[in-house]
C-alpha positions as CSV (number, residue, x, y, z in Angstrom):
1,X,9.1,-82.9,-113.2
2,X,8.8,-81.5,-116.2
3,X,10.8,-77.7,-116.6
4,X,9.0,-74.9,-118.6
5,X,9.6,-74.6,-122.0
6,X,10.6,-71.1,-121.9
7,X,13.5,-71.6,-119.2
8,X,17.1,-73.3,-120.0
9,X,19.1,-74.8,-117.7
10,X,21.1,-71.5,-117.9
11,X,18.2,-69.4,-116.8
12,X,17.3,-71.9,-113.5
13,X,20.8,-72.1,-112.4
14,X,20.6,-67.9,-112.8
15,X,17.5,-67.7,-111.3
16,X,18.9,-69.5,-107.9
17,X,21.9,-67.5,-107.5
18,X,20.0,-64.2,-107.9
19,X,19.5,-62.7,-104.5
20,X,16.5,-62.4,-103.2
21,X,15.4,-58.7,-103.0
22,X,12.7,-58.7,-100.9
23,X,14.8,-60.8,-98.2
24,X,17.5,-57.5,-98.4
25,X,15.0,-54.3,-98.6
26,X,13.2,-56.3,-95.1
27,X,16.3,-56.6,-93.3
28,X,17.3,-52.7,-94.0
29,X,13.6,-51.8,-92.7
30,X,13.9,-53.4,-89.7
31,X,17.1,-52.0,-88.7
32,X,16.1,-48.4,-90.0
33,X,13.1,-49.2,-87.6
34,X,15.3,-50.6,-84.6
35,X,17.3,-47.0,-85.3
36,X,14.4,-45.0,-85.1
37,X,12.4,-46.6,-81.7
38,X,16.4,-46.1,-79.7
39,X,15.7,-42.6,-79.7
40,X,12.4,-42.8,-78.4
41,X,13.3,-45.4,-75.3
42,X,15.6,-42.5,-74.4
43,X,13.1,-40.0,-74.2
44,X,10.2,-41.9,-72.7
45,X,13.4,-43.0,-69.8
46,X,14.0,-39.4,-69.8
47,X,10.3,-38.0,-69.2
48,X,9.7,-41.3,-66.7
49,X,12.6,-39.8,-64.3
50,X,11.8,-36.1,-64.5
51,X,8.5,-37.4,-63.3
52,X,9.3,-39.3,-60.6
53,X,11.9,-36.5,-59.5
54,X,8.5,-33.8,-59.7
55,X,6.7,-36.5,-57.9
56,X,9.3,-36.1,-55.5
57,X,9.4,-32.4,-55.3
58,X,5.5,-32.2,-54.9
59,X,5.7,-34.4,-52.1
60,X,8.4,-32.7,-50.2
61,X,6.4,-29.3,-51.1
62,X,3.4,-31.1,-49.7
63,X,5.1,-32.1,-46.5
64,X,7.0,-28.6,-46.3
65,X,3.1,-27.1,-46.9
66,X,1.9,-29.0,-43.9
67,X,4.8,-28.1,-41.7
68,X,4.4,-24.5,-42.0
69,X,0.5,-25.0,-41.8
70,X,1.2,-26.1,-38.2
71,X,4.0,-23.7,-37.5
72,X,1.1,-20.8,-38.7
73,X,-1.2,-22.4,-36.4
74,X,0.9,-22.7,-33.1
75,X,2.0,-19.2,-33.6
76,X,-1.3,-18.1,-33.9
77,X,-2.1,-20.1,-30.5
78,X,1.1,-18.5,-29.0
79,X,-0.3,-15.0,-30.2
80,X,-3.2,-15.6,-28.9
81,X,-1.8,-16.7,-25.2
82,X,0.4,-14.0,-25.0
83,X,-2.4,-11.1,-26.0
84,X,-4.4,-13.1,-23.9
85,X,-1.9,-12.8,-21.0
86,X,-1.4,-8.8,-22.0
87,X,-4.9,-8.0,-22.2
88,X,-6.1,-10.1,-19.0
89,X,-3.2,-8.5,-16.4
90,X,-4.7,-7.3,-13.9
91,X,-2.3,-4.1,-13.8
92,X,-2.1,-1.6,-16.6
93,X,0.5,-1.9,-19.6
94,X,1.1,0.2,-21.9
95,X,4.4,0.5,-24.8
96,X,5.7,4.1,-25.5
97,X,7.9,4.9,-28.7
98,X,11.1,7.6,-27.1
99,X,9.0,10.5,-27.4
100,X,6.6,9.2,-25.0
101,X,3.7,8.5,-27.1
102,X,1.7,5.4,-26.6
103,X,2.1,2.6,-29.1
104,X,-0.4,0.1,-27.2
105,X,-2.2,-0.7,-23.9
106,X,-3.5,-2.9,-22.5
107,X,-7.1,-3.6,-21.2
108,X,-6.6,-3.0,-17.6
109,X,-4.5,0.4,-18.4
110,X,-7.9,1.1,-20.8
111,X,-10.0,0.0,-17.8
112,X,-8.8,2.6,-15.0
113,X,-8.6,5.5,-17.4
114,X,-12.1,4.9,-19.1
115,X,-10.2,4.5,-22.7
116,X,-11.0,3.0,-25.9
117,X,-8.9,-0.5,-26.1
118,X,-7.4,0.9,-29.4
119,X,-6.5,4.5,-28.1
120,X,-3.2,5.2,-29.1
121,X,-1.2,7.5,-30.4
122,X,-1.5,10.3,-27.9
123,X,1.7,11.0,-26.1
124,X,1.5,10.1,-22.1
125,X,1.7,13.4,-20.5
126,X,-1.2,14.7,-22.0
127,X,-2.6,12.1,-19.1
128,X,-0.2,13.3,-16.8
129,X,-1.3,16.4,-14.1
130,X,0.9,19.9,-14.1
131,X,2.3,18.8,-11.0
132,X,3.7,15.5,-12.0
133,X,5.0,16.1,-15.8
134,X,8.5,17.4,-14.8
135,X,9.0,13.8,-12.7
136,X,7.8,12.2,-16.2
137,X,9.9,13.6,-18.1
138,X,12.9,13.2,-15.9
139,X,11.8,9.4,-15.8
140,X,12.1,9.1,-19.7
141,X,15.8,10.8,-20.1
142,X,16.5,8.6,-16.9
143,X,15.9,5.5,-19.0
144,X,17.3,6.6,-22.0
145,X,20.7,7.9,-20.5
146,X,21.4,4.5,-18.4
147,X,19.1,2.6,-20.5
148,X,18.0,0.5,-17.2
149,X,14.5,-0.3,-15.8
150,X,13.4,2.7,-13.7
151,X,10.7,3.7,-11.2
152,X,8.2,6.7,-10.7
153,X,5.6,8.0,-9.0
154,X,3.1,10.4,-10.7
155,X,-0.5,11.4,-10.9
156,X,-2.3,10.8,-14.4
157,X,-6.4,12.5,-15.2
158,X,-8.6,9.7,-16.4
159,X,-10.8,11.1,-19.4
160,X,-13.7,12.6,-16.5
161,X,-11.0,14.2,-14.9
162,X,-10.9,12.2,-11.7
163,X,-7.2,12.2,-10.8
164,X,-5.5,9.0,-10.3
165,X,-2.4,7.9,-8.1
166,X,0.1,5.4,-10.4
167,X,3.6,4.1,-10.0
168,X,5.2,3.3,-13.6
169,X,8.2,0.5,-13.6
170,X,9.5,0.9,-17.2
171,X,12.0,-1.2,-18.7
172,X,13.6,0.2,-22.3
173,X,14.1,-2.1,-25.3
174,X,15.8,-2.0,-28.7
175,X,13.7,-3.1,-31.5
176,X,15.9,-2.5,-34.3
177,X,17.3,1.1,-34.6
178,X,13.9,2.2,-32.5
179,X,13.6,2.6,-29.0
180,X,10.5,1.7,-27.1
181,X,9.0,1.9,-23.5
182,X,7.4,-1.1,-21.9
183,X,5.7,0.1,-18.9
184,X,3.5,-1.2,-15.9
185,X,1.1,1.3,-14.7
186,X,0.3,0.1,-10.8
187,X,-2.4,1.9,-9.3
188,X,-1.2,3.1,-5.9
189,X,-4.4,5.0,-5.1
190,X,-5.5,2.3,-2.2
191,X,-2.0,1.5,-1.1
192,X,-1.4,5.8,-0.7
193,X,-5.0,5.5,1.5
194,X,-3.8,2.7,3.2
195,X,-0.5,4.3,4.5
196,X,-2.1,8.0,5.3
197,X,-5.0,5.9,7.8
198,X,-1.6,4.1,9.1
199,X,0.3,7.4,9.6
200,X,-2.8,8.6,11.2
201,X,-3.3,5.7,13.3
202,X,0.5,6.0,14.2
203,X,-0.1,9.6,15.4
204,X,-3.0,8.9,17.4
205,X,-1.2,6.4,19.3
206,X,1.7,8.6,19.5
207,X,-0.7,11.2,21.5
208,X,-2.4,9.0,23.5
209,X,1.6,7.5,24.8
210,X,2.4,11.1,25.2
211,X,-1.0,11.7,27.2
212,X,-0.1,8.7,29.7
213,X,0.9,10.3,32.9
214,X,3.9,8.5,33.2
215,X,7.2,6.9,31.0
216,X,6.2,4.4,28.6
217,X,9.6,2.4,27.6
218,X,10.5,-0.8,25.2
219,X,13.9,-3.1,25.0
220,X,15.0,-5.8,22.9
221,X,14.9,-8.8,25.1
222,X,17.6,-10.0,24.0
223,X,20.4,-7.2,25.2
224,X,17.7,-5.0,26.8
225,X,18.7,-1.9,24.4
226,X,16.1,0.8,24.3
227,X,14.2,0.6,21.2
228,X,11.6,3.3,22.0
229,X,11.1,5.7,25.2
230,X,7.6,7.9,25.3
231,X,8.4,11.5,25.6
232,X,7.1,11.9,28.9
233,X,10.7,10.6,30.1
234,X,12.0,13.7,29.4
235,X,9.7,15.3,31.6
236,X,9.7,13.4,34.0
237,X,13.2,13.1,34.7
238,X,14.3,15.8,32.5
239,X,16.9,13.9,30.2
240,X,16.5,14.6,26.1
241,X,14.8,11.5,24.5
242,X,18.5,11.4,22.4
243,X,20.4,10.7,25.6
244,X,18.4,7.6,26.5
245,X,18.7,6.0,23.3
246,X,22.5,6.3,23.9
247,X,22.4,5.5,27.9
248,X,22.9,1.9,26.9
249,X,21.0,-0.9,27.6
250,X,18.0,-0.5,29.9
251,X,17.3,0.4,33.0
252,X,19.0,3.9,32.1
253,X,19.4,6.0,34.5
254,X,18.1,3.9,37.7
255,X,19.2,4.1,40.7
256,X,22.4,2.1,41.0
257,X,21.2,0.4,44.1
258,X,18.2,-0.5,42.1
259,X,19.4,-1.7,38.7
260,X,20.5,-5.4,39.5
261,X,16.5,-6.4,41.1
262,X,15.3,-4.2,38.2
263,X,17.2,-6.3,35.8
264,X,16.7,-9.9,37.8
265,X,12.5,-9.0,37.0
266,X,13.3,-9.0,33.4
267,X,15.1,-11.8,33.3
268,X,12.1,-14.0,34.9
269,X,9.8,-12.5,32.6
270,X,12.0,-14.5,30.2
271,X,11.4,-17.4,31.9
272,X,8.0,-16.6,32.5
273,X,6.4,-14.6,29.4
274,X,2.7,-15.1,30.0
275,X,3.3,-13.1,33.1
276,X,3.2,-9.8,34.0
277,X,5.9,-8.8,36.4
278,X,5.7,-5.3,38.9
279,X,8.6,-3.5,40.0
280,X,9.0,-0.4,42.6
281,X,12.7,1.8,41.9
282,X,14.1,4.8,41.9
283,X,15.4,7.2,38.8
284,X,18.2,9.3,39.2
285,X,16.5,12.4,37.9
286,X,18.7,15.2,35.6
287,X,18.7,17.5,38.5
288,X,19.9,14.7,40.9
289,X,16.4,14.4,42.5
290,X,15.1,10.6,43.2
291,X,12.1,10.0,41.3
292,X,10.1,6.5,42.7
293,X,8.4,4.6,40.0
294,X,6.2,1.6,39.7
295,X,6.9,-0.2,36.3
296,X,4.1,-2.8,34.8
297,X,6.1,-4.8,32.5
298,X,4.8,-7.4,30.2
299,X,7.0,-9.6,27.2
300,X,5.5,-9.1,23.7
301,X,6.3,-10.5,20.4
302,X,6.7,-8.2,17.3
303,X,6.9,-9.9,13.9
304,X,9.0,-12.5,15.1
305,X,10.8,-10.7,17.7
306,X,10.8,-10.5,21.7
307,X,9.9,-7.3,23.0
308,X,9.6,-6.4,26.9
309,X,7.5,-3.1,27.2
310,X,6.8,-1.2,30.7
311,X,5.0,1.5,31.8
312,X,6.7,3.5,34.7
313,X,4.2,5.9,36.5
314,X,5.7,8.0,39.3
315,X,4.8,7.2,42.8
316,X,7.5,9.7,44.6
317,X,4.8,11.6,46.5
318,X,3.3,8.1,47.6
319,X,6.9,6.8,48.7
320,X,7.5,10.4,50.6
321,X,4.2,10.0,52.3
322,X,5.1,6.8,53.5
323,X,8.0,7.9,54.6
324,X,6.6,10.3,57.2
325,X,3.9,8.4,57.8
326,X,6.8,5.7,59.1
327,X,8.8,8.6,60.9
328,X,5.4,9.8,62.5
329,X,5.0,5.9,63.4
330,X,8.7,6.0,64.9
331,X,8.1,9.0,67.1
332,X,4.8,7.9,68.9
């Protein structure tokens, strides 16, 4: 191969030891490249884990989110219940701040005084009649001086006027540094009607025992003490009621020839409840006269208990009749 004209042997042998530039300059720009993309790696690491660690975050938001969504809603159900419960007792309730003012009530409470649901704010003896505010008012310092559930009876005036029988049972509670009343309001109005036709019932019986013309008596039948004595007794044989209560146990005050058969007819009743035994004997009046009497007994049970109840009429003018009629009987 032929060389160029214009190149010596000098020139090639210069020419191959030259470095190559073009081989230097692309080996710089690569590794100013190589510097320049480390920096970047870094930051697209960087961004890729504060990423996932917000990914993270909203999913534990999310989850925290839901949680509370069904905490929210089981409250609400539990709010519901309970107002539900409040609202649907079928006694009054009402809450009173320590003045006595009414914070809330109920829809029974509303109910039996003919009240808006809402009405509060109206202190509870304006309800209350003349004659019953002092017992209120003695029922609020008795609660906040032993600070124990307490008990009173007092009349309130619905909103017509009609008055209305009520027992409160209140029971103070701390709410913070503020005191409030939780009260029941029980109408008593049928329970008060109920005991007057009983006292009344009570008294009627009562005069038609004392009307009986003769002693109406009952024992425990299992010592035979004297649990009631009519007061015809005292008439009849002129003892106080007191002194037979504390004669011991019955037959007080019979005749002691008597008082063992008296005592042997009671205790075969015993044996023998669903009969009704008789007995004739004699009473060992105040005065030391002998009164005859003829005692229909009959066992009873009283809530639970054995009961042996007589009647005792006196028969002394029969038992004197006969008596002559036998010494008239003697003589012929």
């Amino acid at each position: 191969m032929k060389r160029p004209n214009n190149l010596t042997g000098k020139d090639v042998r210069t020419r191959k030891n030259k470095p190559r530039r073009h081989s230097s300059g692309s080996s710089a720009k690569n590794s100013k490249n190589s510097g320049r993309s480390q920096p970047n790696l870094t930051i697209r690491l960087d961004r890729d884990q504060e990423l996932c660690h917000l990914e993270q975050e909203l999913t534990a938001l999310k989850s925290s989110r839901d949680e509370l969504r069904d905490q929210l809603a089981g409250l609400k159900r539990s709010r519901d219940y309970y107002s539900s419960l409040f609202d649907s007792s079928p006694v009054g309730y009402v809450t009173l701040d320590e003045l006595g003012c009414i914070k809330g009530l109920n829809l029974a409470f509303a109910s039996i005084m003919h009240l808006e649901h809402q009405y509060t704010k109206r202190p509870m003896n304006s309800f209350l009649t003349k004659e019953s505010l002092p017992d209120f008012l003695d029922h609020l310092r008795e609660l906040k001086k032993r600070f124990k559930p307490a008990r009173v009876e007092v009349a309130l005036r619905t909103r017509e006027g009609k008055v209305l029988p009520v027992e409160l049972l209140s029971t103070p509670i701390r709410t913070g540094s503020c005191l409030e009343i939780r009260t029941v309001v029980i109408n008593i109005g049928p329970r008060l009607e109920m005991q007057q036709k009983l006292a009344e019932s009570q008294r009627d019986f009562g005069a038609l025992v004392e009307s009986i013309d003769g002693l109406v008596w009952e024992v425990d039948a299992t010592n035979f003490r004297l649990t009631f004595v009519s007061g015809s007794a005292e008439r009849l044989l002129g003892y106080p009621v007191e002194s037979w209560y504390n004669a011991g146990t019955w037959p007080a005050f019979a005749h002691v020839e008597d008082r063992e058969r008296v005592l042997d007819v009671l205790a075969r009743l015993l044996v023998e409840p669903e009969k009704r035994a008789t007995v004739e004997y004699r009473f060992v009046a105040h005065d030391r006269r002998v009164v005859w009497v003829r005692d229909v007994v009959t066992l009873r049970q009283t809530n639970g208990k054995s009961k042996i109840c007589g009647v005792a009429i006196d028969i002394t003018d029969k038992k004197l009749a006969e008596h002559r009629l036998v010494e008239a009987h003697d003589l012929l």
